[in-house]
N, C-alpha and C positions, 0 to 999 in steps of 0.2 A: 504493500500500500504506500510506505514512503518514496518507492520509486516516482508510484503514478503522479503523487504530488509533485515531488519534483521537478517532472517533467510537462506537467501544467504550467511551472512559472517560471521555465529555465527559458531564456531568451539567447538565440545567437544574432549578429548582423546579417547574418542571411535571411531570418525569418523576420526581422526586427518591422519592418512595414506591416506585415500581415498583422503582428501581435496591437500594432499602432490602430488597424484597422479593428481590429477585435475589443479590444481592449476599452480604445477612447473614441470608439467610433467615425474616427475619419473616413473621408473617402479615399479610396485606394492612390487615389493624383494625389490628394494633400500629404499621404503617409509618403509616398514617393521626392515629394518638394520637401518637404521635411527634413528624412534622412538626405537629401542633398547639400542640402544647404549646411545642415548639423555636423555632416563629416568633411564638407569640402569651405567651408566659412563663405563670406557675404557673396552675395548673387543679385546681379541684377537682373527684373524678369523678362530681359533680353535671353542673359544665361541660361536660365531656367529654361526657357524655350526651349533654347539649342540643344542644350543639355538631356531633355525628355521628350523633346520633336513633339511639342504641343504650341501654339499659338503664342503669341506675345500677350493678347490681353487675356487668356487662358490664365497664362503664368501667371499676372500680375494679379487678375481674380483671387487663383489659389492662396497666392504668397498674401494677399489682405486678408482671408480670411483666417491663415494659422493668425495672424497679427491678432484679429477677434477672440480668437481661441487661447490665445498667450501664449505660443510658439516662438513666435519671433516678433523682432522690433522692427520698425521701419526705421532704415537709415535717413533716406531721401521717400519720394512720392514713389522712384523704380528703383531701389536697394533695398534690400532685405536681409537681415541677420537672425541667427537662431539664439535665442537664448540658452544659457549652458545647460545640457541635458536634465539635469537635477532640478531644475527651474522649471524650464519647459515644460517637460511630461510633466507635472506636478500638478500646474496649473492646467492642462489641456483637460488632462482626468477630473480638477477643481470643480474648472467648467462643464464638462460635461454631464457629471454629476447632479451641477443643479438643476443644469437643461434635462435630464432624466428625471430626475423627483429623487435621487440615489443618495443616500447618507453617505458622506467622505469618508472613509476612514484609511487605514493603510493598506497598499493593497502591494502586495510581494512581486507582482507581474510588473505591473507600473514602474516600482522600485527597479526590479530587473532591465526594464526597458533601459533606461536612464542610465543603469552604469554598462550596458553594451554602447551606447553611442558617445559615453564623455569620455575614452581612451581617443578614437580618431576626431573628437569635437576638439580636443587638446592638442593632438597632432597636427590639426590645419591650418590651429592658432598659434604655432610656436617654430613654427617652420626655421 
């Protein structure tokens, strides 16, 4: 039985969008813009386009709405930054929560999520 749990709220970067999707309800583009920006640092949603071969005002759509969500800050009106993963996810789950009716509490997946993406969040920052 400890296995099963485990693997309930064991997160890799491979699977890390899906869990984003599952989790705190994004849509599969936001968990995608997300882990971009979160592992590769600021994007303008010029980049983002290029980057996921979706539209300019697509990107720039998505990337306002993680901003609604508390994902990321808006540098400029078209730059976007992720706030550090521990922040981020924290706040996405906050919000989604209340958008659900869902009492906050701690949730070990969440927590997971957040420390798979602050190694490379670190990395892009410190180059």
């Amino acid at each position: 039985m400890a296995k099963l749990v485990l693997a309930l709220v064991s997160v890799s970067l491979g699977d890390v969008e899906e869990k984003l999707v599952l989790e705190l309800k994004l849509t599969p583009m936001q968990a995608k813009v997300f882990v971009l920006v979160a592992k590769n640092g600021k994007k303008t949603s010029d980049d983002i386009a290029q980057s996921l071969g979706i539209s300019n005002t697509q990107a720039l759509e998505i990337a306002k709405s993680l901003v609604d969500l508390g994902g990321f800050i808006d540098i400029t009106k078209t730059e976007f930054e992720s706030m550090h993963p521990r922040f981020a996810v924290v706040n996405m789950y906050r919000r989604m929560c209340l958008r659900e009716n869902i009492p906050f509490k701690k949730n070990l997946l969440v927590d997971n999520i957040s420390i798979v993406l602050e190694k490379p969040y670190d990395d892009a920052r410190t180059k």
